[in-house]
Gaussian input, Z-matrix of N, CA and C with variables (Angstrom, degrees):
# hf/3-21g

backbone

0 1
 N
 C     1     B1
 C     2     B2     1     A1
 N     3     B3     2     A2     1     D1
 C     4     B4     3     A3     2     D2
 C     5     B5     4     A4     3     D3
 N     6     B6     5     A5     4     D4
 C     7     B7     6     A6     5     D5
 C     8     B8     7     A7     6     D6
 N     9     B9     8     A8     7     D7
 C    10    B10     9     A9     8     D8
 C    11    B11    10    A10     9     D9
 N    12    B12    11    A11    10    D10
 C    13    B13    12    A12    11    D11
 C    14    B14    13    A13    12    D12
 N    15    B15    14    A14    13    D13
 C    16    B16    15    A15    14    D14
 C    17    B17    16    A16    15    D15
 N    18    B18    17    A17    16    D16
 C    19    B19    18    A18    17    D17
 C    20    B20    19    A19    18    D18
 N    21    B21    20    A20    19    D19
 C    22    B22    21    A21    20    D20
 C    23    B23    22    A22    21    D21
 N    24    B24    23    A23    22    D22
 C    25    B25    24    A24    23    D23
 C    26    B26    25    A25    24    D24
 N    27    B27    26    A26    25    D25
 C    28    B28    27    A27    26    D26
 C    29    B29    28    A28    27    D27
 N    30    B30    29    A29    28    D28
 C    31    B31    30    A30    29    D29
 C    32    B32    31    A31    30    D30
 N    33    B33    32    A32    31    D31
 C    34    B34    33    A33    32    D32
 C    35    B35    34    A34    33    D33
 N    36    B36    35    A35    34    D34
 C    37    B37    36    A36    35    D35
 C    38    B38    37    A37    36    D36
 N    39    B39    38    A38    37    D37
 C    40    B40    39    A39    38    D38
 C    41    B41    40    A40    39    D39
 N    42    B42    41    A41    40    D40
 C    43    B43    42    A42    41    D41
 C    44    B44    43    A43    42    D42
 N    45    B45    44    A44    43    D43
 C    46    B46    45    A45    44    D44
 C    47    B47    46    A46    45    D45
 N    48    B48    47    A47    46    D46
 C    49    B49    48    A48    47    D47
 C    50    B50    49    A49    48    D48
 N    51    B51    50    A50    49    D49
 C    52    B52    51    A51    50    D50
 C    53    B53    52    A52    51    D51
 N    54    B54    53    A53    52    D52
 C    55    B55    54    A54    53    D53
 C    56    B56    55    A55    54    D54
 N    57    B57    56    A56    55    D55
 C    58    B58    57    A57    56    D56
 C    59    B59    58    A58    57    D57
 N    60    B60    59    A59    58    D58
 C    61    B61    60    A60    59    D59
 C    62    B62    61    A61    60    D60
 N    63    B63    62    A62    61    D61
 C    64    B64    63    A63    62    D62
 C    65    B65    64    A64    63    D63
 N    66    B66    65    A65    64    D64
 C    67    B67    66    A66    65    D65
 C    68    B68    67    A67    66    D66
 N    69    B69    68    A68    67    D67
 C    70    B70    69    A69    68    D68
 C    71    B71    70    A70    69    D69
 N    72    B72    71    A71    70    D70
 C    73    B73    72    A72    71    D71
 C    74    B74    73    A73    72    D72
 N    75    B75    74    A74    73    D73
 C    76    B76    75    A75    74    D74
 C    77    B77    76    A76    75    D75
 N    78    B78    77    A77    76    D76
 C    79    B79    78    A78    77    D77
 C    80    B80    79    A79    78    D78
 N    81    B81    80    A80    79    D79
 C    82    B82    81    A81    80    D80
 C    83    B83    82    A82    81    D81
 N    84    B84    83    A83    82    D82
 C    85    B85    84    A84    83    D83
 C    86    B86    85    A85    84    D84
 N    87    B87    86    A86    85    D85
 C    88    B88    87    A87    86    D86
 C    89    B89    88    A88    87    D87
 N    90    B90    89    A89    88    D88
 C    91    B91    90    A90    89    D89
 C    92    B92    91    A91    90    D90
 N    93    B93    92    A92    91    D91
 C    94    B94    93    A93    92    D92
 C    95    B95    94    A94    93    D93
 N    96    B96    95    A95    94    D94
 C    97    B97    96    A96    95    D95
 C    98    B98    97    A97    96    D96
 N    99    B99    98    A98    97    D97
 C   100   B100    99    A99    98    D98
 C   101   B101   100   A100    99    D99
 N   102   B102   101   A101   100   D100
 C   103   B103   102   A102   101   D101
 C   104   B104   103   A103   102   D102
 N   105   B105   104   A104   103   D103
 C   106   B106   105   A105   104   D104
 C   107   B107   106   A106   105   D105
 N   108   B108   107   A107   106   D106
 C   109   B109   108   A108   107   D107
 C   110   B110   109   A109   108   D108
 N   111   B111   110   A110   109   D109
 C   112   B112   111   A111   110   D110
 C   113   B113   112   A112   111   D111
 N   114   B114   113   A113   112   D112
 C   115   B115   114   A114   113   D113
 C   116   B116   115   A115   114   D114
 N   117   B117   116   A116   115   D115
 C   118   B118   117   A117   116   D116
 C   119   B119   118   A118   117   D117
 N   120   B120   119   A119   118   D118
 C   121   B121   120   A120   119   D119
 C   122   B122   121   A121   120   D120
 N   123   B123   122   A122   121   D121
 C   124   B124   123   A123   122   D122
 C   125   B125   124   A124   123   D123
 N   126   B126   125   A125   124   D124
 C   127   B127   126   A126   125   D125
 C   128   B128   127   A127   126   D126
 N   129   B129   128   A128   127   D127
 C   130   B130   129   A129   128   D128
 C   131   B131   130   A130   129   D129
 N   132   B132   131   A131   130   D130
 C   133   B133   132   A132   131   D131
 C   134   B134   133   A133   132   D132
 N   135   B135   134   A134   133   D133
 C   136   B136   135   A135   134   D134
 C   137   B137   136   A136   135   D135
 N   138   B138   137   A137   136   D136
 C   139   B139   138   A138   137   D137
 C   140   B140   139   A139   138   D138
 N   141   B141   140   A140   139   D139
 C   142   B142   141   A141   140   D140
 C   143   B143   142   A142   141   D141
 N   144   B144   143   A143   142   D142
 C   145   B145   144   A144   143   D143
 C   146   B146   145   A145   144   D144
 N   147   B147   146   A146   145   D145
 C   148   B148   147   A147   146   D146
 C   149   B149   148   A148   147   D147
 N   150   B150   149   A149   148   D148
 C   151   B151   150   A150   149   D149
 C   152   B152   151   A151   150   D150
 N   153   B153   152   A152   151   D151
 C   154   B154   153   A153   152   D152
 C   155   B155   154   A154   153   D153
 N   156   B156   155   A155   154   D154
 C   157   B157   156   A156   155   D155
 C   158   B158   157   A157   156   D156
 N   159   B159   158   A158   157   D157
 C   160   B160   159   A159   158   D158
 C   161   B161   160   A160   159   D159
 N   162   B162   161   A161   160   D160
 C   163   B163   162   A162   161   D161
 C   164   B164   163   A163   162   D162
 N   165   B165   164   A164   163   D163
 C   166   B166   165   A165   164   D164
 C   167   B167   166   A166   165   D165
 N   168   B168   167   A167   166   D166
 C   169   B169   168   A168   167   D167
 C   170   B170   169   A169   168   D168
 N   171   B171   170   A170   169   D169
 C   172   B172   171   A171   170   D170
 C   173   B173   172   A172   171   D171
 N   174   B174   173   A173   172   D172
 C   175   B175   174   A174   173   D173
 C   176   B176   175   A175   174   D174
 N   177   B177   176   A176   175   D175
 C   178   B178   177   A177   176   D176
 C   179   B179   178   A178   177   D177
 N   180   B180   179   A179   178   D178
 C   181   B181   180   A180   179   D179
 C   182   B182   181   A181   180   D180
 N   183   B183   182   A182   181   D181
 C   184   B184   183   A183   182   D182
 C   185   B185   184   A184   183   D183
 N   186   B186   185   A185   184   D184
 C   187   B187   186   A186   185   D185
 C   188   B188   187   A187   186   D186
 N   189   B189   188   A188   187   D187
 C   190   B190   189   A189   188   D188
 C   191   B191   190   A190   189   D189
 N   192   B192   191   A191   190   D190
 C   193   B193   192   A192   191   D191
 C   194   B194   193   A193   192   D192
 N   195   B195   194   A194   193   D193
 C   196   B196   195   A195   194   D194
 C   197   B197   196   A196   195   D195
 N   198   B198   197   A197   196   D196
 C   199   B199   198   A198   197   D197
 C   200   B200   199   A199   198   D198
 N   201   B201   200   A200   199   D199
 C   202   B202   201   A201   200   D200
 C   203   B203   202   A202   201   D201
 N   204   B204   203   A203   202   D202
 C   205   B205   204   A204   203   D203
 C   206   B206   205   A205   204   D204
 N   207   B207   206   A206   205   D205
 C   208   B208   207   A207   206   D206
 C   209   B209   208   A208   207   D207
 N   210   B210   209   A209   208   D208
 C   211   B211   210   A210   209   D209
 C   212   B212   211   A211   210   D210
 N   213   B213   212   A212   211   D211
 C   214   B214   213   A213   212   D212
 C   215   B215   214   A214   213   D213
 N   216   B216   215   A215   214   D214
 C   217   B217   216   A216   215   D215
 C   218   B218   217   A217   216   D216
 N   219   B219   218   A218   217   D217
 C   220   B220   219   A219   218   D218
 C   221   B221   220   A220   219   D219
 N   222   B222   221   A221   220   D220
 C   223   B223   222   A222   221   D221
 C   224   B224   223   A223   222   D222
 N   225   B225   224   A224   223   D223
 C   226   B226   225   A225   224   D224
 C   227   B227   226   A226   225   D225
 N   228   B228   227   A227   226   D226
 C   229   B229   228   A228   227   D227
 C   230   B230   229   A229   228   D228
 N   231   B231   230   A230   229   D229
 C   232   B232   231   A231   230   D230
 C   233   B233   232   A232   231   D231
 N   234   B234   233   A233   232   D232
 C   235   B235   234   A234   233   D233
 C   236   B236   235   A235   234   D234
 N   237   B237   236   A236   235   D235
 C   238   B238   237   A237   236   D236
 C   239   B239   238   A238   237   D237
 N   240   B240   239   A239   238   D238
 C   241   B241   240   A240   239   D239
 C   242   B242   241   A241   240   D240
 N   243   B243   242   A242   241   D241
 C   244   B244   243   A243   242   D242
 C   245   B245   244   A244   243   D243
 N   246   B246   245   A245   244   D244
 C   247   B247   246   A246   245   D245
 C   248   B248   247   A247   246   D246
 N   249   B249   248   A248   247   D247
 C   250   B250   249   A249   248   D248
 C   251   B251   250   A250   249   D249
 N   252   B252   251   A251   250   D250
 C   253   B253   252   A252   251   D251
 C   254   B254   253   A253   252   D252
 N   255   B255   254   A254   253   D253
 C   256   B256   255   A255   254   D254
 C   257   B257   256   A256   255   D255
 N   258   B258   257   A257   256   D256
 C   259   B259   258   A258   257   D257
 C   260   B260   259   A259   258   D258
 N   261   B261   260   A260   259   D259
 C   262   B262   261   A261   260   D260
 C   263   B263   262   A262   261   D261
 N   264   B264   263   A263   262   D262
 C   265   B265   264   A264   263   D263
 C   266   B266   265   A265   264   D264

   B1=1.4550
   B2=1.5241
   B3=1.1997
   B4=1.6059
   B5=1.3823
   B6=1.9590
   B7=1.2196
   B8=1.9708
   B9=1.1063
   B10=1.3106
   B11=1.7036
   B12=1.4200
   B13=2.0459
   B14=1.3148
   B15=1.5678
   B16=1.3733
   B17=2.0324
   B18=1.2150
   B19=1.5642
   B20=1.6927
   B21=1.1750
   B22=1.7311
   B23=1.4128
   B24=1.5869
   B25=1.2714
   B26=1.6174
   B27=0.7566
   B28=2.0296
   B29=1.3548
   B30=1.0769
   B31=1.4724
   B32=1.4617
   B33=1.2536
   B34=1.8769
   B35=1.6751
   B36=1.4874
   B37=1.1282
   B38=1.5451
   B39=1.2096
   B40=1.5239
   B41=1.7203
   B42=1.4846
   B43=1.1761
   B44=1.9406
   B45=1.2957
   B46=1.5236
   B47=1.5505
   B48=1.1421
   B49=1.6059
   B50=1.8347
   B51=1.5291
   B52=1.2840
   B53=1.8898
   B54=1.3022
   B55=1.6886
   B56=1.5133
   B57=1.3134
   B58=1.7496
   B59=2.1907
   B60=1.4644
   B61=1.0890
   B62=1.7402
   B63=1.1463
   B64=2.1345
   B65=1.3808
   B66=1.6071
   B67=1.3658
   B68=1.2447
   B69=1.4684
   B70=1.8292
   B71=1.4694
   B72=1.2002
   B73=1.6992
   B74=1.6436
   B75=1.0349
   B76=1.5893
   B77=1.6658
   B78=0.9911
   B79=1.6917
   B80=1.4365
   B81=1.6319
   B82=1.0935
   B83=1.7596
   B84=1.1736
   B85=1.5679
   B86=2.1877
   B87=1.3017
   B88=1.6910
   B89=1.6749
   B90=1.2455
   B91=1.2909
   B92=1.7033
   B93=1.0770
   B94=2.1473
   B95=1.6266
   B96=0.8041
   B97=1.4354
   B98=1.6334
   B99=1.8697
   B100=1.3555
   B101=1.5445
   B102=1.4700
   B103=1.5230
   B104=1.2884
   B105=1.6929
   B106=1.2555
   B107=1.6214
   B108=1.0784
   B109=2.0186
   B110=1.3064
   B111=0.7473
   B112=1.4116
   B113=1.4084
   B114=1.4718
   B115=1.3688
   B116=1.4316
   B117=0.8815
   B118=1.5006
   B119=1.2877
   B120=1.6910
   B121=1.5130
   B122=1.6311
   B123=1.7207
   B124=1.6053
   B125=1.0347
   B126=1.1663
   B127=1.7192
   B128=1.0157
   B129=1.3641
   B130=1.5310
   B131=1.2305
   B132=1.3858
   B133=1.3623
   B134=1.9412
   B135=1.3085
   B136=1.5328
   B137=1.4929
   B138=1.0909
   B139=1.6910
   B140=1.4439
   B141=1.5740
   B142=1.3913
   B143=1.3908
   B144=0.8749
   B145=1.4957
   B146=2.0206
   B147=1.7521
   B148=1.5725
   B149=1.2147
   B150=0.9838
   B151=1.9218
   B152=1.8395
   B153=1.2029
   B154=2.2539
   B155=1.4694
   B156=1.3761
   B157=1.1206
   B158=2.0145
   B159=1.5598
   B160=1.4314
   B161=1.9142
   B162=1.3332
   B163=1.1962
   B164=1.3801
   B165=1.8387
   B166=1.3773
   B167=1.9180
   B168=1.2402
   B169=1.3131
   B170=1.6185
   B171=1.5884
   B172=1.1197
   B173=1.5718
   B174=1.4966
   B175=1.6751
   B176=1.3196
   B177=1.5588
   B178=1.5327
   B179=2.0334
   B180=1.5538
   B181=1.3609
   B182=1.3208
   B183=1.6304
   B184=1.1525
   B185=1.6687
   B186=1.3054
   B187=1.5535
   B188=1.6474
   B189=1.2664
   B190=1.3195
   B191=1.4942
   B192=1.6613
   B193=1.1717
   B194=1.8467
   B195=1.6619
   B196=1.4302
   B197=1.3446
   B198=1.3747
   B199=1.1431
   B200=2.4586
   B201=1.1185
   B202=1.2962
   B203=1.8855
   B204=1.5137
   B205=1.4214
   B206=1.7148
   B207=1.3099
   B208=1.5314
   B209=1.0942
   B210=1.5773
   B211=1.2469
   B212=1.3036
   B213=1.9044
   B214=0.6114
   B215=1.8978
   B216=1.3845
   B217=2.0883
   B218=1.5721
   B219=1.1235
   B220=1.7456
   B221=1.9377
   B222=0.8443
   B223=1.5948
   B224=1.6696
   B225=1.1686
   B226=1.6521
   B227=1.5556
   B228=1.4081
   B229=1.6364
   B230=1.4792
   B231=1.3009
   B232=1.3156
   B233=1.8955
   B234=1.2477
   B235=1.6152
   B236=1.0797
   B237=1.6548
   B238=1.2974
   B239=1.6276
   B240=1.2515
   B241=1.5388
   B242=1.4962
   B243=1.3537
   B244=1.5746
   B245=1.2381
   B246=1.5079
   B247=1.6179
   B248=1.4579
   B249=1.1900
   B250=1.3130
   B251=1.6618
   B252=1.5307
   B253=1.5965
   B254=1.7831
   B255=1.7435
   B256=1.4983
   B257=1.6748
   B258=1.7377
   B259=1.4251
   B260=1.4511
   B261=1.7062
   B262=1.4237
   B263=1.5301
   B264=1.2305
   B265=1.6886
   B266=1.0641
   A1=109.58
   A2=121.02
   A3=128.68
   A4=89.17
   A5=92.53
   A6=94.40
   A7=117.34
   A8=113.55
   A9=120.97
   A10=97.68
   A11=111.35
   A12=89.22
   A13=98.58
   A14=94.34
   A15=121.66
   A16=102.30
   A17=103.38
   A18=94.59
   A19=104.60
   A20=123.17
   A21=111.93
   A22=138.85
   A23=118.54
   A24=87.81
   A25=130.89
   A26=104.01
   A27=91.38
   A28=88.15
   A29=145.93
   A30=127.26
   A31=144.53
   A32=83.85
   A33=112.52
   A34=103.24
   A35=119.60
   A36=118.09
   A37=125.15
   A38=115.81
   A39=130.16
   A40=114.37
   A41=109.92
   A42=102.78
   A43=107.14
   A44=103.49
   A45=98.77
   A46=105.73
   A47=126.70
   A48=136.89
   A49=93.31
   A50=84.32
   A51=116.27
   A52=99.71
   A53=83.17
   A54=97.68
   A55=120.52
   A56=95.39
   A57=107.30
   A58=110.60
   A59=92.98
   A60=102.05
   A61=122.12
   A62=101.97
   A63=106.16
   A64=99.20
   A65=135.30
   A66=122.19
   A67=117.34
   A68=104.99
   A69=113.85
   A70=108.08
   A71=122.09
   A72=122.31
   A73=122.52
   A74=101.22
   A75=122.26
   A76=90.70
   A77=128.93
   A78=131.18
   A79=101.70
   A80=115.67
   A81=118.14
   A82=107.27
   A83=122.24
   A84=125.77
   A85=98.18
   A86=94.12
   A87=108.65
   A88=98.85
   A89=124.91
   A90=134.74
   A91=94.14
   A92=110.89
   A93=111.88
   A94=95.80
   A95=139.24
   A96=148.38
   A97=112.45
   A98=94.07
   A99=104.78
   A100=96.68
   A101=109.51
   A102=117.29
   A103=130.90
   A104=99.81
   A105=120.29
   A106=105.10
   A107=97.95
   A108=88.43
   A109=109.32
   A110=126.37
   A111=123.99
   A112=114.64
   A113=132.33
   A114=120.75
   A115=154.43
   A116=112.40
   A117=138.24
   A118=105.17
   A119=122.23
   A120=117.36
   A121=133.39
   A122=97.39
   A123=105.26
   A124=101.89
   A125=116.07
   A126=134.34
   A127=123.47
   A128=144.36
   A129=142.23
   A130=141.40
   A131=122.73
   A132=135.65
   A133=101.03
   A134=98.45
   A135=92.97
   A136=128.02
   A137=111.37
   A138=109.00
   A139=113.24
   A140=112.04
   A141=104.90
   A142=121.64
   A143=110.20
   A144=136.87
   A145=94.92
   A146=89.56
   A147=91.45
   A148=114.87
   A149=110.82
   A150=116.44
   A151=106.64
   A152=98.49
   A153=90.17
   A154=78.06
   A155=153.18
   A156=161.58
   A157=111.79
   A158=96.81
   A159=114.80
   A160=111.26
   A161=131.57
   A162=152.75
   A163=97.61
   A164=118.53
   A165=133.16
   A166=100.31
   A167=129.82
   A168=147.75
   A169=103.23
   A170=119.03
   A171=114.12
   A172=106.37
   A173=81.45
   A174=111.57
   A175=123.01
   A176=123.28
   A177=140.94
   A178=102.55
   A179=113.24
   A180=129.28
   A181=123.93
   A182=141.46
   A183=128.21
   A184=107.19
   A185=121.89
   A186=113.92
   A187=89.16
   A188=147.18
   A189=152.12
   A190=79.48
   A191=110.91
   A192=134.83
   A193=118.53
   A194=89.71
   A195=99.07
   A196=114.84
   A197=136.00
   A198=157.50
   A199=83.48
   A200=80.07
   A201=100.80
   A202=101.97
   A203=97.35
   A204=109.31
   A205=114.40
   A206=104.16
   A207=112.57
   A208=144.52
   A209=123.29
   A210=149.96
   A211=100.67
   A212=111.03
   A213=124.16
   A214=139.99
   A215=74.16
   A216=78.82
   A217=107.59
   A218=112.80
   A219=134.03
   A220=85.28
   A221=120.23
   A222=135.80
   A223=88.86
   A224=123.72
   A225=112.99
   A226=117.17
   A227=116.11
   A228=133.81
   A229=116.67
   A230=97.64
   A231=110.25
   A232=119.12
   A233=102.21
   A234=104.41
   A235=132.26
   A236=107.11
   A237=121.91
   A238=116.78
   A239=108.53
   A240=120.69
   A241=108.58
   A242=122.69
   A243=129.37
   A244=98.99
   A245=146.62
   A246=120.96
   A247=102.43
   A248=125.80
   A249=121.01
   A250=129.06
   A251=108.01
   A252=136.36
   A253=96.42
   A254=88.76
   A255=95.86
   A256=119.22
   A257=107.62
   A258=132.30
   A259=138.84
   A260=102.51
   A261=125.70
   A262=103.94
   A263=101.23
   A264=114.39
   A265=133.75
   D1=127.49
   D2=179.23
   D3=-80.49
   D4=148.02
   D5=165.42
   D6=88.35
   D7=-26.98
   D8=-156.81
   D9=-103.08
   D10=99.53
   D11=155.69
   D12=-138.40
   D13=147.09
   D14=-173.01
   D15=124.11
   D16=-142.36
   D17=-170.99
   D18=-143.71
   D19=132.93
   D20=142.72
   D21=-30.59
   D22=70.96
   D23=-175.28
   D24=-72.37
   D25=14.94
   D26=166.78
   D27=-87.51
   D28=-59.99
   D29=178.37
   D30=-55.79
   D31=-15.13
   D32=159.77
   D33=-79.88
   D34=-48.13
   D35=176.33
   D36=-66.81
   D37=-17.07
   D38=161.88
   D39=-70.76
   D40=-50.93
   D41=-165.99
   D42=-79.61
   D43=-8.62
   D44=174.77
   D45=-93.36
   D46=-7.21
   D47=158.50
   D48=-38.82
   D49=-82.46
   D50=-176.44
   D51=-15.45
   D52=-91.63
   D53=-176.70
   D54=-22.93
   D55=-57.52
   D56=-176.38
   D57=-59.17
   D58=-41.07
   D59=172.43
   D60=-68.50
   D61=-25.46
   D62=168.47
   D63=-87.79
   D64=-34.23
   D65=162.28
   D66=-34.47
   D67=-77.69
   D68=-171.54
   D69=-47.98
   D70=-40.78
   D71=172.27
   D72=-56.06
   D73=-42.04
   D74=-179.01
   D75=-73.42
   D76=-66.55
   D77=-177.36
   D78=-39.51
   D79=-75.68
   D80=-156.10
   D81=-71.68
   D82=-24.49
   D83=-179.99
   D84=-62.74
   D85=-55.71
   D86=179.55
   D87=-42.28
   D88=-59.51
   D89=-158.41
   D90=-70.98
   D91=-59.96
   D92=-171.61
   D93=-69.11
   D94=-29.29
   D95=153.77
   D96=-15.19
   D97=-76.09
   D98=-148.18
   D99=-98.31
   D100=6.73
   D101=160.04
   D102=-64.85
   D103=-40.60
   D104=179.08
   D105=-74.24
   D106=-50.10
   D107=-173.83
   D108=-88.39
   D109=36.33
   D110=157.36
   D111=-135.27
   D112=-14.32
   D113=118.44
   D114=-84.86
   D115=33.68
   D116=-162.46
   D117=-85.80
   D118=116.90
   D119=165.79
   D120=-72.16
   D121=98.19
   D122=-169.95
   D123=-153.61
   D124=151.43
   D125=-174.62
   D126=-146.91
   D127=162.41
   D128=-132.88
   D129=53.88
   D130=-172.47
   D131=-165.89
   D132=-61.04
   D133=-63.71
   D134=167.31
   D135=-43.15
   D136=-35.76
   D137=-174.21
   D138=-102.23
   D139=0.76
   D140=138.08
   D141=-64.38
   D142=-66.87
   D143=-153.36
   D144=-42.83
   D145=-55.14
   D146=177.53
   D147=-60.93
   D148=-42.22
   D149=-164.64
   D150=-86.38
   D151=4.80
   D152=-179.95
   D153=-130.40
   D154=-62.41
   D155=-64.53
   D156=-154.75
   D157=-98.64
   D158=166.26
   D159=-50.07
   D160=-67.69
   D161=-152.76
   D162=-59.86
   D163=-77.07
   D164=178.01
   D165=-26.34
   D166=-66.98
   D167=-160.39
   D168=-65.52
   D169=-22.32
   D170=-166.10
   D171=-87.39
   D172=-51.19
   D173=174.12
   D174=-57.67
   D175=-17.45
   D176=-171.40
   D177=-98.49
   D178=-41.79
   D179=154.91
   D180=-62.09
   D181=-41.04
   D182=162.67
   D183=-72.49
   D184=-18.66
   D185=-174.50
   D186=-64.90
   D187=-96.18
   D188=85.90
   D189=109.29
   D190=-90.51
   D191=-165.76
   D192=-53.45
   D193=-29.17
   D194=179.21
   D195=-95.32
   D196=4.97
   D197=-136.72
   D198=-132.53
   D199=-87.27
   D200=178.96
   D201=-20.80
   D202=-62.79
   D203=-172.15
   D204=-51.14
   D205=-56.27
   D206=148.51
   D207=-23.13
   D208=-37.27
   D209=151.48
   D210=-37.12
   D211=-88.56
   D212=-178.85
   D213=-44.08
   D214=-46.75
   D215=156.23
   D216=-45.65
   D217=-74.92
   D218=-167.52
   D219=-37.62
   D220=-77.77
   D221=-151.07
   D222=-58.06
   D223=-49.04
   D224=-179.80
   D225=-68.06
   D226=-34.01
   D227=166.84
   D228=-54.86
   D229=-28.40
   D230=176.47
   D231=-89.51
   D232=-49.72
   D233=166.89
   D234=-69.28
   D235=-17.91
   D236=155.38
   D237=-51.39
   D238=-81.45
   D239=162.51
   D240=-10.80
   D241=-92.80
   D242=-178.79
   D243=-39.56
   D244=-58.25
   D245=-170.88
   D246=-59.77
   D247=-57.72
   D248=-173.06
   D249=-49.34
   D250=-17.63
   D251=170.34
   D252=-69.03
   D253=-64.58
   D254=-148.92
   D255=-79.02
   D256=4.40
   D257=149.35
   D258=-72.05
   D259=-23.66
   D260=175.22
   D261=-63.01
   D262=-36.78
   D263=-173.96
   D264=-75.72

């Protein structure tokens, strides 16, 4: 957009929709996730390995990611805010 600096916030307010909405997905996928492998019928060296080992690391990286995303929500909620301040003016 010519002409334009700073941001839309209804479109700032969409894309932190957005965000919050891949959070809760990322949460709730992490959570049915770590349901499954940790009841899961398996035994041996492999299903240690996954279940103390592989799983923890997977589960510690999607937390991570959803965490991250969060950030990012917050930080757009927030720049949102200041245009909407710094438009009043």
């Amino acid at each position: 957009m010519a002409g334009l600096i700073g941001n839309n916030p209804e479109d700032m307010a969409d894309l932190a929709g957005k965000l919050g909405h891949a959070v809760d997905q990322i949460q709730q996928l992490t959570s049915s996730l770590d349901g499954k492998a940790n009841s899961v019928q398996w035994q041996g060296p492999d299903a240690d390995r996954f279940k103390h080992t592989d799983w923890p690391t997977y589960k510690t990286q999607l937390t991570k990611v959803a965490h991250s995303l969060q950030e990012v929500q917050q930080n757009v909620n927030k720049q949102r805010q200041q245009q909407i301040q710094t438009s009043a003016h």
